[in-house]
N, C-alpha and C positions, 0 to 999 in steps of 0.2 A: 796937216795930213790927217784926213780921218779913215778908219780901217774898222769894217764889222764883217766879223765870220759868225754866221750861222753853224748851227750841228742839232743832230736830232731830225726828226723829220723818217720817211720811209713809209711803209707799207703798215696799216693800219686795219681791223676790220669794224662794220659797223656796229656802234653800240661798246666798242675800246677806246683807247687813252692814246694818245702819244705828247711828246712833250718836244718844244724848240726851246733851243737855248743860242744867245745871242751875247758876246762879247764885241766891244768896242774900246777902240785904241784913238786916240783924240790927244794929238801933241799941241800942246800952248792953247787948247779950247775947254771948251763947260761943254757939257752937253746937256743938253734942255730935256727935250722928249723925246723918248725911243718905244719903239712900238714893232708892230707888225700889218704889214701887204698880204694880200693874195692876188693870185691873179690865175683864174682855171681857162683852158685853152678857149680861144675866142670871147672871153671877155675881159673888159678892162682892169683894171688893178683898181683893188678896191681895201679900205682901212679895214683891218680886220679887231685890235686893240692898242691900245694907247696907253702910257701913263707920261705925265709932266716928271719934273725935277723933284715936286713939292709930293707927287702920290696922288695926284688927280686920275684916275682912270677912265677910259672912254672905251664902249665896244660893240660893234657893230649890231645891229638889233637879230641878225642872223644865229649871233655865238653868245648870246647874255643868257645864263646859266649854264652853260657848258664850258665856256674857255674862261682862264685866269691867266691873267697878266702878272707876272712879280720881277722887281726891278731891284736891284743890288747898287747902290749910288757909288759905295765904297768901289765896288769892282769895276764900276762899269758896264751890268751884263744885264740882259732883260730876258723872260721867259716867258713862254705861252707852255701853259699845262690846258692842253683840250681833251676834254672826257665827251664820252655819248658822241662819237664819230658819226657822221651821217656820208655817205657818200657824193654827195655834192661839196662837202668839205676836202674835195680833192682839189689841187692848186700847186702853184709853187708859193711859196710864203718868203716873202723878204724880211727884215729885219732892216729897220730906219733908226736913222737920230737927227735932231737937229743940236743946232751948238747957240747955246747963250746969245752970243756976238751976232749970229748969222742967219737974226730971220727967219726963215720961214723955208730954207731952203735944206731939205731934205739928202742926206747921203746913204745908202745905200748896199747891203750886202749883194751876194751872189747869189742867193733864192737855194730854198731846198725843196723837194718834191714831196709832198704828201700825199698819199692813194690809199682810200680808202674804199674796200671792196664791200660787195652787197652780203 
């Protein structure tokens, strides 16, 4: 069973900060990469940041200088610290993991909303 709650997230204004935090619970698995979704209304979901197991990080060409990725292997939890909001960084944001054993298959939080006003 794998379980990730998001927190963090809300109302933001442009040119401010807010920060996701993402734990995961993963019985009898590794988890590989855990990262972060968006997905803003009418369009696809798309990778917003990344990091592997090892601290590889990856991030969309959208948020590279503005967002950080940081990942706590001991806990389990991953973070997006986003500075310099832009209002098109309005979305709901998931938080993913995959698991060691599993490929390339992707599980999934419950998304949090971020809005970010002009």
């Amino acid at each position: 069973q794998v379980q990730l709650v998001e927190s963090g997230g809300g109302l933001g204004q442009a040119g401010g900060s807010l920060r996701l935090s993402c734990a995961a619970a993963a019985s009898f698995l590794r988890i590989n990469a855990m990262g972060w979704y968006r997905q803003a209304p009418g369009s696809r979901r798309e990778l917003v940041a990344s990091s592997t197991s090892t601290g590889v990080t990856t991030y969309a060409d959208s948020v590279k200088g503005r967002f950080t990725i940081s990942r706590d292997n001991a806990e389990n939890t991953v973070s997006l610290q986003m500075n310099s909001l832009k209002p098109e960084d309005t979305a709901v944001y998931y938080c993913y993991a995959t698991m060691q054993s599993l490929g390339d298959i992707h599980y999934w939080g419950k998304g949090t909303l971020v809005t970010v006003s002009s």
